[in-house]
N, C-alpha and C positions, 0 to 999 in steps of 0.2 A: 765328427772326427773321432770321436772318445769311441762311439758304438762301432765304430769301422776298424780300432785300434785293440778294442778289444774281440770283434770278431776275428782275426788275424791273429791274438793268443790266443782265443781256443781250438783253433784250427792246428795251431804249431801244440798244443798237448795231446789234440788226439794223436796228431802223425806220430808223436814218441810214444805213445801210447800202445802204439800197435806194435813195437817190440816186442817178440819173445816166444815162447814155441807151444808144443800143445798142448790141452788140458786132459786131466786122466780123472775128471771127474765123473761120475756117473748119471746119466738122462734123470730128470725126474718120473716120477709116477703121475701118470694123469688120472686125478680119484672125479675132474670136473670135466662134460663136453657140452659144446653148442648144443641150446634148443633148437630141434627140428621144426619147429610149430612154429618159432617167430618170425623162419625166412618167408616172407610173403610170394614170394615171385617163384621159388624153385619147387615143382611138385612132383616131379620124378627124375632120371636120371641124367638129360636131356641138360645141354647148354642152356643158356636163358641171354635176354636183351644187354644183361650189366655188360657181356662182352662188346659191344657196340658203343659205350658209354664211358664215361671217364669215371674208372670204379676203382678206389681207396678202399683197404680195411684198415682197421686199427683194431691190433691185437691185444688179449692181454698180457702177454710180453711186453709189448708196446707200451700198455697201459706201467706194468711195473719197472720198465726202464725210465720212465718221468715220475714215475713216484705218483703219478694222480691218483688224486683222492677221488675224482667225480666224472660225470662223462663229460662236461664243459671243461675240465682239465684236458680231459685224454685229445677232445679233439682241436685243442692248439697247435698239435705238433700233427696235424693232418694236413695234408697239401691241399693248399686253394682253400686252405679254411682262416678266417682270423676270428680269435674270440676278443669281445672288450664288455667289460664291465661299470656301468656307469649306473645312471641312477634307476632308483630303490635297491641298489647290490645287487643286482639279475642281470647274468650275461646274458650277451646278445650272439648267436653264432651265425656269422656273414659265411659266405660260398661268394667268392669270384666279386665282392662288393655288395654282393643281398642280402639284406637283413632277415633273420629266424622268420618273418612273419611270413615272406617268401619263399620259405624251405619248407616241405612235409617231415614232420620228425613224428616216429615212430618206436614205441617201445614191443619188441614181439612182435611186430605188425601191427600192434594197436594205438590209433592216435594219441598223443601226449600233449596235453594243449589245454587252457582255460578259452572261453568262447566269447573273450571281449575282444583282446586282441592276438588271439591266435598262436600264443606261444604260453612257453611255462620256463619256471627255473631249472634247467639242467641240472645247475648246480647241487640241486638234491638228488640226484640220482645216484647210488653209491657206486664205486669202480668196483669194488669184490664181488657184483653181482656180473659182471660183464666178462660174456666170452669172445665178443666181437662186435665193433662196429661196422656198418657198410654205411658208404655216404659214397651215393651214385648222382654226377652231374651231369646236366646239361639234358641226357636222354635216358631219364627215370622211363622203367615200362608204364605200358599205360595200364598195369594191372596192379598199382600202385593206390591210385582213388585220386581224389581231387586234390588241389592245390600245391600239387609238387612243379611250382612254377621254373626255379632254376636247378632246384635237387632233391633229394632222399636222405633221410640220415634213419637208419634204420638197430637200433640198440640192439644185439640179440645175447641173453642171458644167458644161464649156465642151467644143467640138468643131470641131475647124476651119473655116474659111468660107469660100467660094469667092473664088480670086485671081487668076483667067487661071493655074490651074495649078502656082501660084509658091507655096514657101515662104515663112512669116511666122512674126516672131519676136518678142518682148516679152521685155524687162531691166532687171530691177528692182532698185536699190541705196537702202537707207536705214540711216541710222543715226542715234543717239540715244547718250546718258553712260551711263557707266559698261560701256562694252564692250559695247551694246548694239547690234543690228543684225539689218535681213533682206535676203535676198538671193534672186532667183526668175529662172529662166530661163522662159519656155511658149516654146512653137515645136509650128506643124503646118504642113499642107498637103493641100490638095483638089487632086486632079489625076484629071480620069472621075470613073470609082467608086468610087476607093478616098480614104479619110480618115484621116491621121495626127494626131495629139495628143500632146502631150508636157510636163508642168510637174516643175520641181526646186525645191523653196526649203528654203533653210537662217533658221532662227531662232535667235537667243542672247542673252542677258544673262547680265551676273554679280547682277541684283539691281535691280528697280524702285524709285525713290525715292518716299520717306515726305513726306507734307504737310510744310509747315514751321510750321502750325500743329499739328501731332500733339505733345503731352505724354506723354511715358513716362508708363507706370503702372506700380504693383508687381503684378505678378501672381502667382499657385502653382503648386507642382510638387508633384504629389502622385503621390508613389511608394506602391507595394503589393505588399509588404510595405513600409511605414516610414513617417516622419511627416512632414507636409505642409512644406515652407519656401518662404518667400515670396521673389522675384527680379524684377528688371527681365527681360521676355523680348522686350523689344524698344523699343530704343531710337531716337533721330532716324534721318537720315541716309537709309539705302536698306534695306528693307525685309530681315530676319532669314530665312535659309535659299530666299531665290525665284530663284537662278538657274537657268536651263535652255536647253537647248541640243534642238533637234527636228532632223531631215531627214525630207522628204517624197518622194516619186516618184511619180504617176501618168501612167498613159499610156493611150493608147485608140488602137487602128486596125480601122476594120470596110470595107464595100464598103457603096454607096449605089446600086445598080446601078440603080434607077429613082425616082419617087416613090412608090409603092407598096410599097417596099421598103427596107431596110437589115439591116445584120447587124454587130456589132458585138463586139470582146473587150476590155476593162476589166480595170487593173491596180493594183493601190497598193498601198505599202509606207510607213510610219511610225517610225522609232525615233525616242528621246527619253528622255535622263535628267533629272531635275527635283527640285529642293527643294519640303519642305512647309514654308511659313512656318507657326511654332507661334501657337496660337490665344494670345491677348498677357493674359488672363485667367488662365486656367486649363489643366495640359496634365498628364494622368495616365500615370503611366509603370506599367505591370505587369510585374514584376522577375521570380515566378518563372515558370519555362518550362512551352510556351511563350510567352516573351513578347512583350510590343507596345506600341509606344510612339505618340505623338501626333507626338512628336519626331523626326523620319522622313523620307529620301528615297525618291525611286522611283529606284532604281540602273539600272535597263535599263525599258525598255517598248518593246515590238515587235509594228506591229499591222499585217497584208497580208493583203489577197483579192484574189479576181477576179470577174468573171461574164462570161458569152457571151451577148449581148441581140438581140434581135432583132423585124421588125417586117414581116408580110405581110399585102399588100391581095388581096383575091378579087374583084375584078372590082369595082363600084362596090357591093354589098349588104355584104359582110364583111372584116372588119379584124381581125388576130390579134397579139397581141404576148404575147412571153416571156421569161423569166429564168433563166437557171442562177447558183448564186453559188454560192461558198466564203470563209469569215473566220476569221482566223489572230488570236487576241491572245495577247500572255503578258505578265508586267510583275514586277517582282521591288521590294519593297518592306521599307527597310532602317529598322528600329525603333532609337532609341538611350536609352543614360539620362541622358545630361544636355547641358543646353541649348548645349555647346558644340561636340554633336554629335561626340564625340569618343571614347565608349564603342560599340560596336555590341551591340542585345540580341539580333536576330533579323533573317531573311532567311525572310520571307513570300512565295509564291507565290504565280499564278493562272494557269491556263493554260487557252482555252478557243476552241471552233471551232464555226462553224452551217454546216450544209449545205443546201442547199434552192432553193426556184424556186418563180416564178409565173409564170401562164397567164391573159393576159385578153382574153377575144372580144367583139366588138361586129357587130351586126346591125342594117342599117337595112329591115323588111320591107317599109315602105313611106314614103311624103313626114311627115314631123312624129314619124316614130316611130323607137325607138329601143332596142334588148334590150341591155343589156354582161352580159359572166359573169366570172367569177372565180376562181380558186385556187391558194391561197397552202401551202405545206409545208415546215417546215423540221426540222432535228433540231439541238438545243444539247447540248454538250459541256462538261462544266464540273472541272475538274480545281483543288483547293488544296490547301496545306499551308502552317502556322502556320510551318515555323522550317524549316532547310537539313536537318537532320538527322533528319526524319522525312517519311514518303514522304504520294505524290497523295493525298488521296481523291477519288474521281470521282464524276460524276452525269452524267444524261442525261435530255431530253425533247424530246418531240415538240409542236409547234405549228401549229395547222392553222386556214382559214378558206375557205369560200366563198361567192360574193355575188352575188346577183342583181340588177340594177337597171333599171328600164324609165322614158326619156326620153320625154315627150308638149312638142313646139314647133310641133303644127300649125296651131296659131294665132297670128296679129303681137302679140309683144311677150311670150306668153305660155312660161313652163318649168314643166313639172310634174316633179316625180322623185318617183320611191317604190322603196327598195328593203330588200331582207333578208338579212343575211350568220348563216353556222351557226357560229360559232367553239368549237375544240376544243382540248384540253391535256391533254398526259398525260405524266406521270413513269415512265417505263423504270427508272433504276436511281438509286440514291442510298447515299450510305458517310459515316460520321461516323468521327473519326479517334479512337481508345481512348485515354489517355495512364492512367499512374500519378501519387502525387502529385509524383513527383518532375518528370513532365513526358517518361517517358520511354514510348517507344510500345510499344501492347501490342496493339492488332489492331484490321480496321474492323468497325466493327456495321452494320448491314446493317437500317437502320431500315424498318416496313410504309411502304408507298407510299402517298398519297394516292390516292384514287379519282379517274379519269378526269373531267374538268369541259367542260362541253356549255354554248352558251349562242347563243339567239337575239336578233341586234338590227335589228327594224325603223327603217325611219327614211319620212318622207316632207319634200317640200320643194315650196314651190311660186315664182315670180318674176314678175313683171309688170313690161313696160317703157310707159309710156305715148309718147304721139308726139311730147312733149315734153321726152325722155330720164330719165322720174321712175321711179326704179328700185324698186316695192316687194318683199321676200320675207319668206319666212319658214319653219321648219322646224324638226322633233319629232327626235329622231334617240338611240335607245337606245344604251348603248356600254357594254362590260364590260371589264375589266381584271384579268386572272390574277394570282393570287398568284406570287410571285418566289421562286429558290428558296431565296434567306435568310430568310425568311419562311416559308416550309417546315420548314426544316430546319438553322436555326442551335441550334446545342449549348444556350443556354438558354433562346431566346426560339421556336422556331419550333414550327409546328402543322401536323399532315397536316390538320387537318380543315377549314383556311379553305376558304372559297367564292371565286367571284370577284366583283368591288369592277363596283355599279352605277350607271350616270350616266346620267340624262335630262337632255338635254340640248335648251333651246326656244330657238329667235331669232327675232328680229322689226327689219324693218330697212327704210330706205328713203334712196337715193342718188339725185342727182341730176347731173346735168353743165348751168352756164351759160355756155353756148358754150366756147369753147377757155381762157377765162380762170381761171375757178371750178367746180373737184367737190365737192361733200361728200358724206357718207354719214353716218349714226347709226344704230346696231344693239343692240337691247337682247340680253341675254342671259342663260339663268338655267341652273343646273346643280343640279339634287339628287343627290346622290349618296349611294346606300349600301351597307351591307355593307361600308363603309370598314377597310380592314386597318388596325390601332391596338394599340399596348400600353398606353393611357392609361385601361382602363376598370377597373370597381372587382372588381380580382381581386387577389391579394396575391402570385401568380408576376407574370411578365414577359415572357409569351408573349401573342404576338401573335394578334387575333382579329377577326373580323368584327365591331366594333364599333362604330364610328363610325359616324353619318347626320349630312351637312353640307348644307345649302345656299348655292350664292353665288348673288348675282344682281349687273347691271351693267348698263352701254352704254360701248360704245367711238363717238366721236363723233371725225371727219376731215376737214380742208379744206384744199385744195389753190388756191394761186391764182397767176397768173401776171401779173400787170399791164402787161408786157412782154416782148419776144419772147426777155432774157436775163436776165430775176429771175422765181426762183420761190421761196415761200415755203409752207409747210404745218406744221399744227399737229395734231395728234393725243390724246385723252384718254383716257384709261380709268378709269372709275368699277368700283370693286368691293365688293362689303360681303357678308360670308359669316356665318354663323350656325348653330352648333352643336346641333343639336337629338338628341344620344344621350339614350337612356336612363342616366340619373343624373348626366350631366354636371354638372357646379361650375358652370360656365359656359358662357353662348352664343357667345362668343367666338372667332374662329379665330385659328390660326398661322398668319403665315409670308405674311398677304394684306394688302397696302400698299390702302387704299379710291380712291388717287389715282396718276394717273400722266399725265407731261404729257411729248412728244416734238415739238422744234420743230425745223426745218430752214431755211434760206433759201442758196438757190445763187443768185449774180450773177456774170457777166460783167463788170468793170469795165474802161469802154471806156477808149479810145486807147494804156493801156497792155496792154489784152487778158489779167487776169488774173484765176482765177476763184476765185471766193469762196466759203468754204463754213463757213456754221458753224451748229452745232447744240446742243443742249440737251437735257438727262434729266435730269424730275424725280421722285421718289420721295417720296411720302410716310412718314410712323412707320406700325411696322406692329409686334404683338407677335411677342417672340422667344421668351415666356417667359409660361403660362398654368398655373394651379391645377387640377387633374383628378381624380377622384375616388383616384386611385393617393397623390398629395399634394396634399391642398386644401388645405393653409395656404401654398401655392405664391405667390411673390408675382408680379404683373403686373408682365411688365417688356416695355416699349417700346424699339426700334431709332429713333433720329432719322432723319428723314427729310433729302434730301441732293437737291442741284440739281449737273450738271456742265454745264458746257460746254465745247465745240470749238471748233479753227478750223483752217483748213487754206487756204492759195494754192496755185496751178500754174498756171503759165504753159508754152506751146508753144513749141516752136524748132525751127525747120527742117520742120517738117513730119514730123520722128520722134522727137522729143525735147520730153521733159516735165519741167523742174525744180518741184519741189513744197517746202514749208515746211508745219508744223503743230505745232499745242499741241493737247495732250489736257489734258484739268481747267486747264481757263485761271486760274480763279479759284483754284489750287492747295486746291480742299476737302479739308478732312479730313472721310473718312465711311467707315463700317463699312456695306456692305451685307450682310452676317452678323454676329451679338455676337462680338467680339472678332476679327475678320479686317481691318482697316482698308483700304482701298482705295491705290491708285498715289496720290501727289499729282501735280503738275504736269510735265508732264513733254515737251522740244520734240525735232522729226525734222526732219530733212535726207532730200529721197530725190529718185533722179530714176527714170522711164520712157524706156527707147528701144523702140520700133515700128518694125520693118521688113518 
């Protein structure tokens, strides 16, 4: 009632809000644009599949009307997105109920990912590198690569913009309590053909502040070997073990030697130590070696690649663009046994690199038509070890796809797409680490391999614009999803013999634009998916199998309106309801999928003093954390509360290079867990300014 009472006053401040008449401020200077080299799918001038698909950006507008720090920030307030953050402090970013491991995320076109379980921290990605997000569901092309089961999230960064020549520079200072602060230099320059790029930002806190409605609770420490005892593991104040400290580097410089051309080298480097705040429930510590705890920082994390990009036109019929890339991660993760973080049990490792490249051509043979091809190749390296004092075990596999897809626009208002990608997986080598009982190492085993997995996913899409801007589409689009190699191959739950995880994936949509003032769009959308990898099914080990068949179905519904030349307001929903149909399940029920989600924004100008307005809202509904399964069906149902925030943010201009900004995050200081037992920041205000030159 509280979150529904308060959704309903920020609803009643925007509408006052939007009082008042126009602004006579002046446009900024754009000194920063979109890399061309990161969008994977567009290679010439030519529509592309996203229109077929249910396609989101998130802007950097966007990005600076939430104040995010990060791209797991930015994409909270994306429709049909939920982000939650639970344990080791690593968001998790769901699409429609699927979790990151489900999603293809992509930095520039280039994989972002560690090659155990298929995802990485967002969270280090900096927002001042980002010129735009795309996150296309349901029907990603299939010139994408593998494993973009339910979607795409595609980062694409910034590259410098034409200035007469002239170097351009952006300086970012903000700060917040408790020694909290960031700090960003970008600087490039276009002079001819050659393009510099350049960003630094430093991140830190000693520690996010807790709701001042949050009630300690008792929670458990349950050690093994030993007996459970019950403790406060997190008390008011600012939140238990969350400081962290990041630095970033990326840079870019290529030659742009014509429009037909560019050629481009790509750089970045991440380090970052970080607290795991403990889960405020419950946190198991396993004592003998070796061991691991809940209770735990990441003492080092170091993650850098590069790639060489590039993009050549053949005269007006053909278009070529490609990738080389290299990724560097390693991260060392320190276990302790008691909540005062004061014992050390173990020093965990991961250490892991992809090497690979893609190739995508486009061919116009003639007016309305349209050939792209495809191929993607990479090799994962995956190297860990449980404690300092026993060595790597390594693994390795190969990853491959290729995709054909043929564009028909030779008719007004009309897109046809149809296309087929071959995706392919296969495990090279793999070692499990021996120990005795004492913990101490005695050699790797050299487990059989999984058999090579093959898999074809057609997709077709078709769009219609009418003359009156009435947008209808729609689109079928198969998508498969490899087993990970924790999943493979973890010591007691993993299986050579899983399959890969299948998703049909249907939309149905139709958008419209009334005149400059009002867009909307409505998009239904349904996903079966099966062959779902699960340990929930009724076997009495804990190895993982092809077991699960889910279906979600939805609509995401959007409206944008402008009533004037400096308020805009837009409102975004997503409806979800997913349904469990395995063989023997307890329940129809799904994890982890909120049926509601409500994103509001409203930017204004407010005149005479010229300062702009921005604030926003996310609401979540209850969704379960905690369902009965044939493994334990006297499992009881337990619901996460559902949780409303909002935003605010001022900036005003000065001089013509200077930006002072003010903002609250969680206005309403909520207290809400969007994982059991993870509680979120409560309220919390910034100081920051921008210099432009």
């Amino acid at each position: 009632m509280r979150c529904l009472t308060r959704l309903t006053c920020f609803c009643l401040v925007m509408s006052l809000c939007c009082l008042g008449g126009p602004s006579l401020a002046a446009e900024k200077k754009v000194d920063f644009q979109p890399y061309g080299l990161g969008d994977l799918v567009v290679t010439g001038n030519k529509p592309d599949s996203r229109q077929v698909a249910i396609d989101t950006v998130v802007t950097a507008q966007d990005i600076e009307a939430t104040n995010s720090k990060t791209v797991a920030e930015a994409l909270q307030y994306a429709p049909g997105v939920v982000v939650t953050t639970g344990r080791k402090a690593e968001p998790d970013i769901q699409i429609h109920g699927f979790s990151q491991d489900k999603i293809l995320v992509l930095i520039d076109g280039v994989p972002y990912h560690e090659t155990n379980y298929r995802k990485l921290n967002l969270n280090q990605i900096p927002a001042d590198i980002i010129s735009r997000i795309e996150v296309v569901k349901n029907a990603p092309s299939v010139l994408y690569g593998a494993n973009a089961a339910v979607a795409v999230i595609n980062v694409i960064t910034k590259k410098a913009a034409a200035n007469d020549g002239k170097p351009v520079f952006a300086l970012r200072g903000e700060f917040s309590e408790n020694d909290t602060y960031r700090a960003s230099l970008t600087s490039g320059i276009k002079a001819d053909a050659l393009n510099f790029w350049f960003n630094y930002t430093h991140r830190e806190t000693d520690g996010f502040p807790m709701s001042d409605d949050y009630d300690p609770r008792t929670g458990t420490i349950v050690p093994k070997p030993g007996k459970p005892y019950n403790t406060v593991l997190q008390d008011g104040d600012y939140r238990k073990n969350s400081q962290h400290s990041v630095d970033s580097i990326w840079l870019r410089v290529g030659v742009e030697p014509s429009e037909d051309s560019e050629y481009f080298v790509s750089l970045h480097r991440i380090t970052a130590s970080r607290g795991v705040p403990p889960n405020v429930d419950e946190e198991r510590v396993f004592m003998f070696r070796p061991a691991f705890s809940g209770l735990s920082k990441f003492d080092h994390y170091d993650d850098w690649g590069f790639d060489v990009s590039g993009r050549q036109g053949f005269g007006d019929k053909f278009n070529l663009k490609g990738k080389l890339f290299y990724h560097n991660h390693k991260d060392n993760y320190i276990s302790y046994a008691d909540k005062d973080y004061s014992r050390e049990l173990s020093d965990s490792s991961y250490k892991d690199y992809f090497l690979g490249g893609n190739l995508i051509g486009e061919f116009l043979p003639a007016d309305g038509h349209a050939l792209r091809a495809s191929l993607h190749y990479k090799g994962d390296s995956h190297k860990e070890r449980d404690d300092a004092y026993l060595p790597y075990a390594e693994s390795f596999s190969y990853t491959g796809s290729t995709g054909l897809e043929y564009q028909f626009d030779g008719v007004s208002g009309l897109l046809l797409t149809v296309g087929m990608s071959y995706d392919w997986f296969e495990v090279d080598k793999a070692e499990i680490t021996e120990t005795n009982k004492d913990g101490d190492f005695l050699e790797f085993s050299n487990p059989d391999l999984p058999s090579s997995k093959n898999e074809f996913n057609p997709m077709v899409g078709l769009s219609y614009t009418f003359s009156d801007t009435t947008r209808l589409f729609g689109s079928v689009a198969r998508k498969t999803r490899f087993p990970t190699l924790q999943e493979l191959f973890s010591s007691k739950s993993g299986n050579i013999e899983l399959d890969a995880e299948q998703s049909l994936n249907y939309t149905l949509g139709v958008g419209r634009d009334f005149g400059d003032m009002v867009s909307v769009e409505l998009a239904g959308f349904y996903h079966d998916i099966s062959d779902w990898i699960s340990r929930d099914g009724p076997w009495v080990d804990s190895k993982y199998r092809n077991y699960s068949d889910v279906q979600v179905y939805g609509a995401e519904f959007g409206v944008t309106i402008r009533p004037m030349a400096d308020l805009t307001l837009s409102a975004n929903y997503t409806y979800a309801h997913g349904k469990d149909e395995s063989e023997g399940a307890v329940t129809d029920k799904v994890l982890s999928l909120p049926e509601h989600k409500l994103d509001l924004g409203l930017g204004y100008m407010i005149p005479v003093v010229k300062v702009k307005l921005d604030l926003t809202g996310l609401y979540v509904s209850d969704r379960y954390s905690q369902l009965p399964s044939p493994q334990n069906p006297d499992e009881e149902e337990v619901k996460d509360d559902s949780y409303f925030v909002g935003n605010l943010r001022l900036g005003k201009n000065f001089c013509d290079h200077f930006e002072g900004y003010f903002s609250v995050k969680n206005l309403a200081d909520e207290n809400y867990e969007p994982e059991k037992g993870y509680p979120a920041a409560g309220r919390s205000f910034w100081v920051g300014f921008i210099a432009r030159f």
